[in-house]
mmCIF file of the protein (N, C-alpha, C, O) and its ligand, coordinates in Angstrom:
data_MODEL
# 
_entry.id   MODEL 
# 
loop_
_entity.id 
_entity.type 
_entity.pdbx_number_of_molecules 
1 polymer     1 
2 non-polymer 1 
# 
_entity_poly.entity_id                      1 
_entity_poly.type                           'polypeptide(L)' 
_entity_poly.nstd_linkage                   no 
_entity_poly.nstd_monomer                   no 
_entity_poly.pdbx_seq_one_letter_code       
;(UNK)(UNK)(UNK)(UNK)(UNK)(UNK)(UNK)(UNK)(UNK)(UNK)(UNK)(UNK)(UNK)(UNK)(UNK)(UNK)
(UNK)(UNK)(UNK)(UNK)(UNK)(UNK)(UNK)(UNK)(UNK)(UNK)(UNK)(UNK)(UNK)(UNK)(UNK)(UNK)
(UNK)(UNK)(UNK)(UNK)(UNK)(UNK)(UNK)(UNK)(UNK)(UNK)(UNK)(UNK)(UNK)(UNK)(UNK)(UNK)
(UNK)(UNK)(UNK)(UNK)(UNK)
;
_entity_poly.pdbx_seq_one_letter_code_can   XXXXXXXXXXXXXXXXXXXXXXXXXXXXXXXXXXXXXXXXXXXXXXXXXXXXX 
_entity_poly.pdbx_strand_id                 A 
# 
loop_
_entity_poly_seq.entity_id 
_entity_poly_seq.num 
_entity_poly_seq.mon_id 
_entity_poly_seq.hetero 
1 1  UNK n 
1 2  UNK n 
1 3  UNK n 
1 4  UNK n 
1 5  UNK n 
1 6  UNK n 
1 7  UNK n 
1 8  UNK n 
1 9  UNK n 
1 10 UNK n 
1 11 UNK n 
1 12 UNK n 
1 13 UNK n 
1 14 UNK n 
1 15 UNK n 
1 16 UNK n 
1 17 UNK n 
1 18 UNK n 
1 19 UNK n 
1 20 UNK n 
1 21 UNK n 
1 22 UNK n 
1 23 UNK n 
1 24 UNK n 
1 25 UNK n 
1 26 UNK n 
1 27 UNK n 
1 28 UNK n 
1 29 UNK n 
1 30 UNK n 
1 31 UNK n 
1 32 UNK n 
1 33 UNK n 
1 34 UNK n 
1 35 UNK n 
1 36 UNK n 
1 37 UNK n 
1 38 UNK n 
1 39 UNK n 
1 40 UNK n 
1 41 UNK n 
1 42 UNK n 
1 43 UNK n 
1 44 UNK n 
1 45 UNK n 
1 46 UNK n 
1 47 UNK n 
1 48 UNK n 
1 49 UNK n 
1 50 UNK n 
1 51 UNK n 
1 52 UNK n 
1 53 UNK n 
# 
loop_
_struct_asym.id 
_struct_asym.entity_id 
A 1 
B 2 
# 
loop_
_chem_comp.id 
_chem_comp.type 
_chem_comp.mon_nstd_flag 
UNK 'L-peptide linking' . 
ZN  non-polymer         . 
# 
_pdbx_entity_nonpoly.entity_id   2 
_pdbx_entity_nonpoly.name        ? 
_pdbx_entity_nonpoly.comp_id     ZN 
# 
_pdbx_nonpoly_scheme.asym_id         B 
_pdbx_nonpoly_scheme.entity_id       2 
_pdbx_nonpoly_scheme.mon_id          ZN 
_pdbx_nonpoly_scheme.ndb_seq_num     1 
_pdbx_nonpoly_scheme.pdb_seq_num     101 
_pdbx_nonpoly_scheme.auth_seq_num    101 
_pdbx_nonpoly_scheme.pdb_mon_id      ZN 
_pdbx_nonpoly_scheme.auth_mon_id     ZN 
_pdbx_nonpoly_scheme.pdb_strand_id   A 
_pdbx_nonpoly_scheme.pdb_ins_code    . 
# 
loop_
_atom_site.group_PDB 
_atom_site.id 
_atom_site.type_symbol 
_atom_site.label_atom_id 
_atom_site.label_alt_id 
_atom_site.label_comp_id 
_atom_site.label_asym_id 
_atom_site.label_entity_id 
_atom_site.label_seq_id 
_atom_site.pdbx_PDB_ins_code 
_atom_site.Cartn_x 
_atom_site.Cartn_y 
_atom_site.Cartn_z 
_atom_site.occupancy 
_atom_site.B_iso_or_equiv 
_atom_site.pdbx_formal_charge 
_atom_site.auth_seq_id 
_atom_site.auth_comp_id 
_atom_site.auth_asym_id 
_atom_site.auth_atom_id 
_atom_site.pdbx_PDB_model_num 
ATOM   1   N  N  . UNK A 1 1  ? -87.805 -102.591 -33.444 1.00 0.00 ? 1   UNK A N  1 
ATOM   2   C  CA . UNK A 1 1  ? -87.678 -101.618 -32.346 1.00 0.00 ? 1   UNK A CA 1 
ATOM   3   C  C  . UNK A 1 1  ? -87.726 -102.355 -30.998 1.00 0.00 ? 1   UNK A C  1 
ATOM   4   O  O  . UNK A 1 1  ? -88.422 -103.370 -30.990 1.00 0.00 ? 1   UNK A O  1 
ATOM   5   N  N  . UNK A 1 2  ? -87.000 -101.962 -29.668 1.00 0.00 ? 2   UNK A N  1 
ATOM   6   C  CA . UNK A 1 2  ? -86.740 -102.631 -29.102 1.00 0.00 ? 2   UNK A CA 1 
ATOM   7   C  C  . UNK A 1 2  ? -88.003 -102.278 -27.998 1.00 0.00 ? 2   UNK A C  1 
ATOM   8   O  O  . UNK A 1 2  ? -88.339 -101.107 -27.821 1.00 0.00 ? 2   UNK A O  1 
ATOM   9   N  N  . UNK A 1 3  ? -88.747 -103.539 -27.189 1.00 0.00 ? 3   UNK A N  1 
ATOM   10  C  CA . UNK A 1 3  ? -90.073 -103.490 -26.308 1.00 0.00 ? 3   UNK A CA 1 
ATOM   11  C  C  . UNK A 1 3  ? -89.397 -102.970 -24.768 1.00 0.00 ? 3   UNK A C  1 
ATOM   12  O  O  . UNK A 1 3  ? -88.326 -103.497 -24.467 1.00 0.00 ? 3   UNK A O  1 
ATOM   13  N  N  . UNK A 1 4  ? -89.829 -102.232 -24.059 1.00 0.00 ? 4   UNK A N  1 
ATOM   14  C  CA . UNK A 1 4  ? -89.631 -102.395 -22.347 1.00 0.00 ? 4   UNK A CA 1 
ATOM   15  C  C  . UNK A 1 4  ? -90.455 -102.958 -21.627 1.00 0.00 ? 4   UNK A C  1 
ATOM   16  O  O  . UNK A 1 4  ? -91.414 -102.206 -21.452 1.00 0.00 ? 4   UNK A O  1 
ATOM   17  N  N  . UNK A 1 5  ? -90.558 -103.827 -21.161 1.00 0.00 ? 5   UNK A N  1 
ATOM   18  C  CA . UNK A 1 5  ? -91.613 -104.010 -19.886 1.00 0.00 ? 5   UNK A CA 1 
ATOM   19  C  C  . UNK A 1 5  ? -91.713 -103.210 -19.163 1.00 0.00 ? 5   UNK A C  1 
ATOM   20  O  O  . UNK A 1 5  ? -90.837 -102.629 -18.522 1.00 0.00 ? 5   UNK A O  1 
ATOM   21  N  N  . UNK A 1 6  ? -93.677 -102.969 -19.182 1.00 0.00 ? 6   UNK A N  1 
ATOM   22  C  CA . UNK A 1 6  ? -93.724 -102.248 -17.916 1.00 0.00 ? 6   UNK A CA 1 
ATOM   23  C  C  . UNK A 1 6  ? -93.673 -103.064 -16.424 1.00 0.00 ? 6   UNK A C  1 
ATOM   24  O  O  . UNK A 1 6  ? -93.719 -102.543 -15.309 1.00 0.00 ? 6   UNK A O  1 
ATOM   25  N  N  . UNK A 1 7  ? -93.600 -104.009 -16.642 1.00 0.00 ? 7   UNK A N  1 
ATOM   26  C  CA . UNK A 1 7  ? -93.412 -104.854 -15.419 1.00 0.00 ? 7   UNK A CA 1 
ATOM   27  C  C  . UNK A 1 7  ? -92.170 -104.815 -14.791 1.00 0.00 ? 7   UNK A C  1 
ATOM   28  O  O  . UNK A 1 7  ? -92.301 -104.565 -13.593 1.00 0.00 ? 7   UNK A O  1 
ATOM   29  N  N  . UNK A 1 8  ? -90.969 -104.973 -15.156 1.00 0.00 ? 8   UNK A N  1 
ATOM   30  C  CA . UNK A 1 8  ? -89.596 -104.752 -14.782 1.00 0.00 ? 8   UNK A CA 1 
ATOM   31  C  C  . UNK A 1 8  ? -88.804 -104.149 -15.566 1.00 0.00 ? 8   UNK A C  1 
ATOM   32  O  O  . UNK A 1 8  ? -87.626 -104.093 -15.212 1.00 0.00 ? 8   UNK A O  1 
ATOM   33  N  N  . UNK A 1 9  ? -89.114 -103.656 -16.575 1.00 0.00 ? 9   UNK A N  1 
ATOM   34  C  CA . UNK A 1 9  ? -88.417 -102.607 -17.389 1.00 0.00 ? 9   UNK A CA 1 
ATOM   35  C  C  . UNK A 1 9  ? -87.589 -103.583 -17.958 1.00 0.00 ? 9   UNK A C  1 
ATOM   36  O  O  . UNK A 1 9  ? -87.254 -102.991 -18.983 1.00 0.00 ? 9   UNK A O  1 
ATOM   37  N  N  . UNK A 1 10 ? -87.000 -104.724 -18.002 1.00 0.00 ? 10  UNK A N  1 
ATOM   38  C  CA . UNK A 1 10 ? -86.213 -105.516 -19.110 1.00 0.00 ? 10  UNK A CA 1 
ATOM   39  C  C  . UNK A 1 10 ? -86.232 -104.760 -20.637 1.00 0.00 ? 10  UNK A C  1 
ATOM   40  O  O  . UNK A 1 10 ? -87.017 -103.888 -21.012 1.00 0.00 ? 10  UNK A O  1 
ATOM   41  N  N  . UNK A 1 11 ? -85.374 -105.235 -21.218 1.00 0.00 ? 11  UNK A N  1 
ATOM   42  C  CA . UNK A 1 11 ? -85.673 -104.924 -22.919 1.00 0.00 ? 11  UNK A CA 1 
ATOM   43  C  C  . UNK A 1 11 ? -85.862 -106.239 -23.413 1.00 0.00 ? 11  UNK A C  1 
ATOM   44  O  O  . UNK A 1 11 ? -85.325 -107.274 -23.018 1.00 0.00 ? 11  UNK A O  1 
ATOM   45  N  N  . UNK A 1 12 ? -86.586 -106.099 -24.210 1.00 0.00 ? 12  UNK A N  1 
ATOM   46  C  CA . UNK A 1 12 ? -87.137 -106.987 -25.569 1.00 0.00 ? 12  UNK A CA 1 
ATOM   47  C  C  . UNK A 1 12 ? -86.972 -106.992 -26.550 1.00 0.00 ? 12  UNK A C  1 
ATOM   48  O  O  . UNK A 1 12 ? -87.506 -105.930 -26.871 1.00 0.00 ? 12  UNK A O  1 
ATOM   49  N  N  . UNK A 1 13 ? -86.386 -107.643 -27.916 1.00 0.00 ? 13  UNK A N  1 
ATOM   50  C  CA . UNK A 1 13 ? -87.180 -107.507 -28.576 1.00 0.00 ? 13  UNK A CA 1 
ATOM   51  C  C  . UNK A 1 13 ? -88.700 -107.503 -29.711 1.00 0.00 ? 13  UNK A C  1 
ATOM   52  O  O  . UNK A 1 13 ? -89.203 -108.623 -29.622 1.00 0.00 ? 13  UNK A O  1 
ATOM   53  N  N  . UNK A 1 14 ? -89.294 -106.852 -30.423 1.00 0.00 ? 14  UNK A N  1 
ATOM   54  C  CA . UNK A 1 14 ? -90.173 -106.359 -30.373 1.00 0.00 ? 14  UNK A CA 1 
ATOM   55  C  C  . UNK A 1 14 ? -90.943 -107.761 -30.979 1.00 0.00 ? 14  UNK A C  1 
ATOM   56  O  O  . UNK A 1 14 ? -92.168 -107.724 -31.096 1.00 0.00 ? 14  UNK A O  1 
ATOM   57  N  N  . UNK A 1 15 ? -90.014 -109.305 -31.457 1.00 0.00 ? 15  UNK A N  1 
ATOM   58  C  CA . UNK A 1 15 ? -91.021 -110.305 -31.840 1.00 0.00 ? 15  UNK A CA 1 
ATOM   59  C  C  . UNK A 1 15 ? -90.934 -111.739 -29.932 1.00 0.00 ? 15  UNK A C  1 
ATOM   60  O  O  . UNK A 1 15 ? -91.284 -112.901 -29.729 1.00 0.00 ? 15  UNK A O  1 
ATOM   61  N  N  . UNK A 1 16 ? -90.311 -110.696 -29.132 1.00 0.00 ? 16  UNK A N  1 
ATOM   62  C  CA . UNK A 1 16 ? -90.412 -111.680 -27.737 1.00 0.00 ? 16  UNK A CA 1 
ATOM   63  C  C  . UNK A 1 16 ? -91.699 -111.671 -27.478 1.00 0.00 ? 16  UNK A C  1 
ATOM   64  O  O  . UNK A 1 16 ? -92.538 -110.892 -27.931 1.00 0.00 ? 16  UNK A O  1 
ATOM   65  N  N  . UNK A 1 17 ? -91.898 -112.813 -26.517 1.00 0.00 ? 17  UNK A N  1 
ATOM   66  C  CA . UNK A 1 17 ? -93.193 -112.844 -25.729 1.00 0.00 ? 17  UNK A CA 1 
ATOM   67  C  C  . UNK A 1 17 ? -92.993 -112.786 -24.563 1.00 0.00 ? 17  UNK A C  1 
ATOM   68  O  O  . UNK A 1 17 ? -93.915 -113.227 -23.877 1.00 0.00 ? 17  UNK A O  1 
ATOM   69  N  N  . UNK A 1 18 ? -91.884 -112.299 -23.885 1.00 0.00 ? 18  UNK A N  1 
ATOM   70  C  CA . UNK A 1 18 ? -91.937 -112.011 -22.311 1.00 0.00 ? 18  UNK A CA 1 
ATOM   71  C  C  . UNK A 1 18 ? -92.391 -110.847 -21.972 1.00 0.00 ? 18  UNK A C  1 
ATOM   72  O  O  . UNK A 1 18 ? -92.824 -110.614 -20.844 1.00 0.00 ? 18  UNK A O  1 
ATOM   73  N  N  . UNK A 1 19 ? -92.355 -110.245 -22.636 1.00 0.00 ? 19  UNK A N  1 
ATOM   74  C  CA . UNK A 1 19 ? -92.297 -108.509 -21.998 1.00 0.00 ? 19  UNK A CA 1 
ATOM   75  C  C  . UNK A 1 19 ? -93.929 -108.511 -21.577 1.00 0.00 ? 19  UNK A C  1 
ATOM   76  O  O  . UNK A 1 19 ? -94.310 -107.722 -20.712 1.00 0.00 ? 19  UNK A O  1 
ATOM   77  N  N  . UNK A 1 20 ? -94.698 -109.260 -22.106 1.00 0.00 ? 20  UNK A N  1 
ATOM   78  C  CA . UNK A 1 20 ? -96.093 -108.822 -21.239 1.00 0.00 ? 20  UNK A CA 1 
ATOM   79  C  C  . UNK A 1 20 ? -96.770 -107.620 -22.233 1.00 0.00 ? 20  UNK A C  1 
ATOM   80  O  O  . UNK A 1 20 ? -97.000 -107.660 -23.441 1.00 0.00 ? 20  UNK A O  1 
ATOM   81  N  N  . UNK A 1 21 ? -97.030 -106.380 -21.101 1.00 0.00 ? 21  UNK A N  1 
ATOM   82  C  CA . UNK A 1 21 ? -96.871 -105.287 -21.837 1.00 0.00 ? 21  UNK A CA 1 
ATOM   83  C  C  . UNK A 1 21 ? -96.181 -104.357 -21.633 1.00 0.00 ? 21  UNK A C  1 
ATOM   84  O  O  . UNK A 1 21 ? -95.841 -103.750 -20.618 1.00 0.00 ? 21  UNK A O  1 
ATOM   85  N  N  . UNK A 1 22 ? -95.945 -104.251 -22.852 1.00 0.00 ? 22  UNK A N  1 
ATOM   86  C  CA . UNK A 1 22 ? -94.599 -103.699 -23.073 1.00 0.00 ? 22  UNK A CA 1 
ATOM   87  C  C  . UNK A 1 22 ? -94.892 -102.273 -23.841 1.00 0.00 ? 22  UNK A C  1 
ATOM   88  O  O  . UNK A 1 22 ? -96.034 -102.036 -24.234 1.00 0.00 ? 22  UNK A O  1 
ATOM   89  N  N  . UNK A 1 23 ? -93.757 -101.273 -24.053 1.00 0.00 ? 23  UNK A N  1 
ATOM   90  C  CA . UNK A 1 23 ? -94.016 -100.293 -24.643 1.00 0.00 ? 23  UNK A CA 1 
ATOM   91  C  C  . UNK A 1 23 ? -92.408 -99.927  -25.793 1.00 0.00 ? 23  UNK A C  1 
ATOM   92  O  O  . UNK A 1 23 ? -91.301 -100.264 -25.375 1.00 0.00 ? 23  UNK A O  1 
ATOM   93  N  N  . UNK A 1 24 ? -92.488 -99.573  -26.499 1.00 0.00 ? 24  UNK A N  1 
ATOM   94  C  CA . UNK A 1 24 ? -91.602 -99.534  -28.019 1.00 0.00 ? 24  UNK A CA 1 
ATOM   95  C  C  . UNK A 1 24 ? -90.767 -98.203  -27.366 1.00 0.00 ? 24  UNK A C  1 
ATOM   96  O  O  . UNK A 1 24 ? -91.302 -97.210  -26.872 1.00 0.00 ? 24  UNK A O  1 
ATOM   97  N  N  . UNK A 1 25 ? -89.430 -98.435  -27.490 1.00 0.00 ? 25  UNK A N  1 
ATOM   98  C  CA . UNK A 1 25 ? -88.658 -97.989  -27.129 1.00 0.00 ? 25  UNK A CA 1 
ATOM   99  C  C  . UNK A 1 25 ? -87.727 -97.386  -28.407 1.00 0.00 ? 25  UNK A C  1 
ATOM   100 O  O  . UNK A 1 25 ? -87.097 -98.341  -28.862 1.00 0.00 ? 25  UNK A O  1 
ATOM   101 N  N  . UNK A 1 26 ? -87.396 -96.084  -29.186 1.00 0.00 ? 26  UNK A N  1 
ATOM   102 C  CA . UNK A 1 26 ? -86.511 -95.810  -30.399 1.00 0.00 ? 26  UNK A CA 1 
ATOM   103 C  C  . UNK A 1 26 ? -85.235 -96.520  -29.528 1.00 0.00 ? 26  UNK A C  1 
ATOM   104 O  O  . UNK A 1 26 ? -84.683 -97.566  -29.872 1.00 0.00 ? 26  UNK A O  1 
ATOM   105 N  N  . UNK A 1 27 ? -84.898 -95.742  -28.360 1.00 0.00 ? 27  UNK A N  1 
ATOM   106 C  CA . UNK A 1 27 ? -83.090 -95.922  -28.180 1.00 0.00 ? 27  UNK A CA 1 
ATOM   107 C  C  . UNK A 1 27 ? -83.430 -96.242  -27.035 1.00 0.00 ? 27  UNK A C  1 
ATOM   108 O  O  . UNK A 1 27 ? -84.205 -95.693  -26.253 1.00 0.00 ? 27  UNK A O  1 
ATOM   109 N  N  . UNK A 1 28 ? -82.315 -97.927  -26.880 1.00 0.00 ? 28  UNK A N  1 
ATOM   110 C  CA . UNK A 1 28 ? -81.787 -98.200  -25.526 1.00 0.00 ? 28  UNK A CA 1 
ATOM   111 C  C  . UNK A 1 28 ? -81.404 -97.158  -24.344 1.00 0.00 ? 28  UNK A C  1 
ATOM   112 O  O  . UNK A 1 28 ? -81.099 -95.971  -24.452 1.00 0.00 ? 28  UNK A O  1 
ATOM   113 N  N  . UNK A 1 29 ? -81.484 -97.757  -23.479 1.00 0.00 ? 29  UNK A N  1 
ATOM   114 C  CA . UNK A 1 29 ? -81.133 -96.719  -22.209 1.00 0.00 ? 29  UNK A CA 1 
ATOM   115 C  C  . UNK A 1 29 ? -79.478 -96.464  -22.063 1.00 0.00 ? 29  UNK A C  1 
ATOM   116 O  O  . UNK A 1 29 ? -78.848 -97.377  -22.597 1.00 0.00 ? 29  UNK A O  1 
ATOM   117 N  N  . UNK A 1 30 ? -78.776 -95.600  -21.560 1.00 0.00 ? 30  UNK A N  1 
ATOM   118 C  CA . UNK A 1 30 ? -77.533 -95.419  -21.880 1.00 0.00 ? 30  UNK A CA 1 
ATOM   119 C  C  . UNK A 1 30 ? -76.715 -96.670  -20.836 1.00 0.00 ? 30  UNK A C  1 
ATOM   120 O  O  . UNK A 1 30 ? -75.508 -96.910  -20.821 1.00 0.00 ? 30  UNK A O  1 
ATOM   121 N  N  . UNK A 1 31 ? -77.699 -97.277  -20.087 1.00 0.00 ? 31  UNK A N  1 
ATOM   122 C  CA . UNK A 1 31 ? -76.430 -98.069  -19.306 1.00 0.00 ? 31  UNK A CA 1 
ATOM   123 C  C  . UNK A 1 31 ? -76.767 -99.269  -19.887 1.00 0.00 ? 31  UNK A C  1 
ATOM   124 O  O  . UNK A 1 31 ? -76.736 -100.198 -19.081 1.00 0.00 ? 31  UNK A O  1 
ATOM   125 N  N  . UNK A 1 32 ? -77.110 -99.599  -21.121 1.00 0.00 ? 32  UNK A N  1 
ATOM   126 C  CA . UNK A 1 32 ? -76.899 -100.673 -22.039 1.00 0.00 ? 32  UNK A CA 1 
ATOM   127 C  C  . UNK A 1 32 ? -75.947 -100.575 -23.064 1.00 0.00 ? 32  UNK A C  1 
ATOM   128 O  O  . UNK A 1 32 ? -76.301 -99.862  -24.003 1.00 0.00 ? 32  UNK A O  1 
ATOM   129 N  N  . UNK A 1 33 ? -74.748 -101.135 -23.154 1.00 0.00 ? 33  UNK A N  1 
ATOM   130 C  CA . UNK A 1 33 ? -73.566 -100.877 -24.113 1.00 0.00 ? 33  UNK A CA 1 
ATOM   131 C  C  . UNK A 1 33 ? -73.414 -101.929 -24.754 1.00 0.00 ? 33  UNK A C  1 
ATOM   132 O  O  . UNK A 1 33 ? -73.297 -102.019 -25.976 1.00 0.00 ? 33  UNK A O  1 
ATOM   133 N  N  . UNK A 1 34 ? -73.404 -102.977 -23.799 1.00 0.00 ? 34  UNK A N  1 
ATOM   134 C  CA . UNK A 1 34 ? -73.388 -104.233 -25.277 1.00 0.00 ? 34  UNK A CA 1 
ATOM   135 C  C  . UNK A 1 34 ? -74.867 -105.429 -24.621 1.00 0.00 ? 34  UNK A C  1 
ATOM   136 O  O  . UNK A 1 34 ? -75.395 -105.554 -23.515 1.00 0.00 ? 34  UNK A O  1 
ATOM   137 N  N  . UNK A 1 35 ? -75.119 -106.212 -26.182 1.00 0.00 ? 35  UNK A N  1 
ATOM   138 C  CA . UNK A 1 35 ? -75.743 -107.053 -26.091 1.00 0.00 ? 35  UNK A CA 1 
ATOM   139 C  C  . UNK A 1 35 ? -75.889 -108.083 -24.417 1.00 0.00 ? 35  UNK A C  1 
ATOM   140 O  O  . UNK A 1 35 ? -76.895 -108.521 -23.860 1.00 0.00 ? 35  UNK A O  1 
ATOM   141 N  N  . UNK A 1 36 ? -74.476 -108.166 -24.045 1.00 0.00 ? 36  UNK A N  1 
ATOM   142 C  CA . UNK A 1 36 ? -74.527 -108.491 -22.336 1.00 0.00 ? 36  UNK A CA 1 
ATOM   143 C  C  . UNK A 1 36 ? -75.198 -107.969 -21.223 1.00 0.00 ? 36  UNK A C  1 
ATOM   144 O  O  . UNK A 1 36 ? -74.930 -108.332 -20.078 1.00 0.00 ? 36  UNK A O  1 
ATOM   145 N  N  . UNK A 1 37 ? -76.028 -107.164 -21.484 1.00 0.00 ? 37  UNK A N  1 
ATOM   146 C  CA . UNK A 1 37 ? -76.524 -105.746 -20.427 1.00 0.00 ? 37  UNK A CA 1 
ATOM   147 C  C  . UNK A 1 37 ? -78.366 -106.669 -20.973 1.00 0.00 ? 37  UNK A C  1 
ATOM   148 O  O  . UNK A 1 37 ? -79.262 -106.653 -20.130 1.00 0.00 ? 37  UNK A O  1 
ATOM   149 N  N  . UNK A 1 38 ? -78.553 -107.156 -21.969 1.00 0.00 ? 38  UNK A N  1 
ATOM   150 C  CA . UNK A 1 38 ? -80.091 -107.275 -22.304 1.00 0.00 ? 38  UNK A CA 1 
ATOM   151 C  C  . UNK A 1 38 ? -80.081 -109.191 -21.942 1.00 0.00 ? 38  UNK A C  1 
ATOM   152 O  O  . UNK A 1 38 ? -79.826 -110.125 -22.703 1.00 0.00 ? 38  UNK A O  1 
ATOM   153 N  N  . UNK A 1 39 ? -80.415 -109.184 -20.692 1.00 0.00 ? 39  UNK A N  1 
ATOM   154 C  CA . UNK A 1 39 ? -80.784 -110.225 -20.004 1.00 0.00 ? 39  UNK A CA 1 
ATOM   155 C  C  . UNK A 1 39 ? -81.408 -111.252 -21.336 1.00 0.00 ? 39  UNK A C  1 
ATOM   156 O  O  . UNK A 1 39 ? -80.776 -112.110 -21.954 1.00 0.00 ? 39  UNK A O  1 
ATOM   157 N  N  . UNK A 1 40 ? -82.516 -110.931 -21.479 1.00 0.00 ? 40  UNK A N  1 
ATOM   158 C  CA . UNK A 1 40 ? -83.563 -111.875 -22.041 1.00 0.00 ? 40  UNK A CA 1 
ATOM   159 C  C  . UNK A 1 40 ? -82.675 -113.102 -23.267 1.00 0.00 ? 40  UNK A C  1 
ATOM   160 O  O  . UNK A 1 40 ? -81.569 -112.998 -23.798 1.00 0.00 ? 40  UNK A O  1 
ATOM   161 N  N  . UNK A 1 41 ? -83.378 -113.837 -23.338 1.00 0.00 ? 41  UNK A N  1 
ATOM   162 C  CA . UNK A 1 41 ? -82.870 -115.010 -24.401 1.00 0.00 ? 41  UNK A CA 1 
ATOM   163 C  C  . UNK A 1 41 ? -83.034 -114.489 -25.692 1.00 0.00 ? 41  UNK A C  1 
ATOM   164 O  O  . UNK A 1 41 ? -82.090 -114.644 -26.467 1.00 0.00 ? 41  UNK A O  1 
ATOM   165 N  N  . UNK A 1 42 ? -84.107 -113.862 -26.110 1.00 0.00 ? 42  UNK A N  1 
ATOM   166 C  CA . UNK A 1 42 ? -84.547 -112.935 -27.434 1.00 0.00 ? 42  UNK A CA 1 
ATOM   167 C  C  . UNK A 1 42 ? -83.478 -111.985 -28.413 1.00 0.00 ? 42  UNK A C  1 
ATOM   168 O  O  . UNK A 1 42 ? -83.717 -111.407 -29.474 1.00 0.00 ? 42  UNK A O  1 
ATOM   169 N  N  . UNK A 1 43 ? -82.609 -112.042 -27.868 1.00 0.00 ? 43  UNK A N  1 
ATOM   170 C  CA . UNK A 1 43 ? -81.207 -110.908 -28.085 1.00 0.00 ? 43  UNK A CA 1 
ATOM   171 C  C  . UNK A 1 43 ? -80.250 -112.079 -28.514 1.00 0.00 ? 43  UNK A C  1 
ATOM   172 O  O  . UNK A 1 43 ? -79.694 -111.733 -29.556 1.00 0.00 ? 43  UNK A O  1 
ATOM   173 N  N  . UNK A 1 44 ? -79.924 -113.079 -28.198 1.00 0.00 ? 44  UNK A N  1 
ATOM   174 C  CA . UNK A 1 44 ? -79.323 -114.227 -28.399 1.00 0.00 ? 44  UNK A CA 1 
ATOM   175 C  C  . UNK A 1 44 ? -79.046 -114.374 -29.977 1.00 0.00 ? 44  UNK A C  1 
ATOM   176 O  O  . UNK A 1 44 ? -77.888 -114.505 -30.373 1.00 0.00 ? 44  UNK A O  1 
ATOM   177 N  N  . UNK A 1 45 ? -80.184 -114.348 -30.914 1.00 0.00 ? 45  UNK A N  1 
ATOM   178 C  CA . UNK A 1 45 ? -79.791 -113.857 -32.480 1.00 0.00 ? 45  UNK A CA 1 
ATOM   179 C  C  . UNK A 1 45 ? -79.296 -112.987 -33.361 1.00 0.00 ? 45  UNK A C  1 
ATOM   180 O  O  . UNK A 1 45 ? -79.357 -112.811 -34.578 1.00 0.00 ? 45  UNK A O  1 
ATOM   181 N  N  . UNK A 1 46 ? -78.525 -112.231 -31.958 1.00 0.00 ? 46  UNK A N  1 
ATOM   182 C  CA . UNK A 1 46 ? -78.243 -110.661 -32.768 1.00 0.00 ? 46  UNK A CA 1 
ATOM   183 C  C  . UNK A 1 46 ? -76.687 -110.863 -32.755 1.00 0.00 ? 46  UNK A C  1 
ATOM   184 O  O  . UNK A 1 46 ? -76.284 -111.499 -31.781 1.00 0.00 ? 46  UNK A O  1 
ATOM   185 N  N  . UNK A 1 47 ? -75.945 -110.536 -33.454 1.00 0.00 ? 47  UNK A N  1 
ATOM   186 C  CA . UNK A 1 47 ? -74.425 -110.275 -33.260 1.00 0.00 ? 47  UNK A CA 1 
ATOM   187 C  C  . UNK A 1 47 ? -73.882 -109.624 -32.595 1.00 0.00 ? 47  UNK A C  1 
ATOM   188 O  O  . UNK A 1 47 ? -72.905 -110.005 -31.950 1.00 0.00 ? 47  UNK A O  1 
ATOM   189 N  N  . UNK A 1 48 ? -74.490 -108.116 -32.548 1.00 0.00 ? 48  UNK A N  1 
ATOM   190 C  CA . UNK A 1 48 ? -74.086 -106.543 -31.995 1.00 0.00 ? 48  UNK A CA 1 
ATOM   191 C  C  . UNK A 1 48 ? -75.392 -105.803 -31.432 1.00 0.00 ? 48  UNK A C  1 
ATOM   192 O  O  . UNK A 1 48 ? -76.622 -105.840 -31.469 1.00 0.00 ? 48  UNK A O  1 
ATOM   193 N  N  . UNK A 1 49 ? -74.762 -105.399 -31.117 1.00 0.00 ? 49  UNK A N  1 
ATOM   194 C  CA . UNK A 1 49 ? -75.999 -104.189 -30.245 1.00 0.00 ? 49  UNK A CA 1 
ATOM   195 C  C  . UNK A 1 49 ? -76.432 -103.050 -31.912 1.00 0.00 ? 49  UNK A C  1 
ATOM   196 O  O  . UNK A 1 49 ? -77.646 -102.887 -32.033 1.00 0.00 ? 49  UNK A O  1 
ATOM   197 N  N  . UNK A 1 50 ? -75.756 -102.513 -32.786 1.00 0.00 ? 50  UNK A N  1 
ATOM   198 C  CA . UNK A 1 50 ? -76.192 -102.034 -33.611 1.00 0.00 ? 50  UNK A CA 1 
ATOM   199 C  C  . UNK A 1 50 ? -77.013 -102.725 -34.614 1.00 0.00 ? 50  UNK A C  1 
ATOM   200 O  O  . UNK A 1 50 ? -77.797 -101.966 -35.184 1.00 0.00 ? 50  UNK A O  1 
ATOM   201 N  N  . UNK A 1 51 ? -77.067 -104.324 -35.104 1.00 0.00 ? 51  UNK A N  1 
ATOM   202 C  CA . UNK A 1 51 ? -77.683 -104.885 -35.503 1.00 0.00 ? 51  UNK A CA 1 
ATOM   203 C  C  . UNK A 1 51 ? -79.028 -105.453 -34.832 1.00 0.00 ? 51  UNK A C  1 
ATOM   204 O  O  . UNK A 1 51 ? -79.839 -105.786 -35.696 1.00 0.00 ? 51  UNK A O  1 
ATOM   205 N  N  . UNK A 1 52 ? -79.393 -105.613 -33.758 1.00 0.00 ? 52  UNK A N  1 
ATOM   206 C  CA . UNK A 1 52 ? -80.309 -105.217 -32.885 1.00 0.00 ? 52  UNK A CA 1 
ATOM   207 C  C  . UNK A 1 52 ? -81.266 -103.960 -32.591 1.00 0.00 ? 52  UNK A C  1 
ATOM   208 O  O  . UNK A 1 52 ? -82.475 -104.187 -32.543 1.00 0.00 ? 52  UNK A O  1 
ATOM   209 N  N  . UNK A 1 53 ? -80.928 -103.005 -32.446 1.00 0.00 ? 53  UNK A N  1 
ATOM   210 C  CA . UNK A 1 53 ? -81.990 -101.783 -32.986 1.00 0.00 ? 53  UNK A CA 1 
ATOM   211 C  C  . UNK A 1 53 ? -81.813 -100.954 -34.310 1.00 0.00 ? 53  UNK A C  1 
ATOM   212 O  O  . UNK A 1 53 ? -82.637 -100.091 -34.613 1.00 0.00 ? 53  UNK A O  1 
HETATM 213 ZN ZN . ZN  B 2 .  ? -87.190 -111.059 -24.447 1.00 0.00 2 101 ZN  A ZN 1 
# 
């Protein structure tokens, strides 16, 4: 499941260690469409945005 920071709201996911604290998110926010929209390096192992959450 994917983490938000409450610090800057980034997404995570839920085995990163940036997010600080973070809170578990079911569904991305709608202005995330592809894997390019989730900054962090942590997303980097995923293929797709559906294989990711
Ligand atoms: Zn991350």
């Amino acid at each position: 499941m994917p983490v938000m920071s409450t610090d800057d709201f980034s997404i995570h996911t839920d085995g990163c260690e940036r997010y600080g604290d973070g809170m578990p998110i079911s569904d991305l926010p709608d202005e995330v469409d592809s894997l390019e929209d989730l900054d962090c390096q942590c997303w980097d192992g995923f293929d797709s945005l559906e294989e990711a959450t």
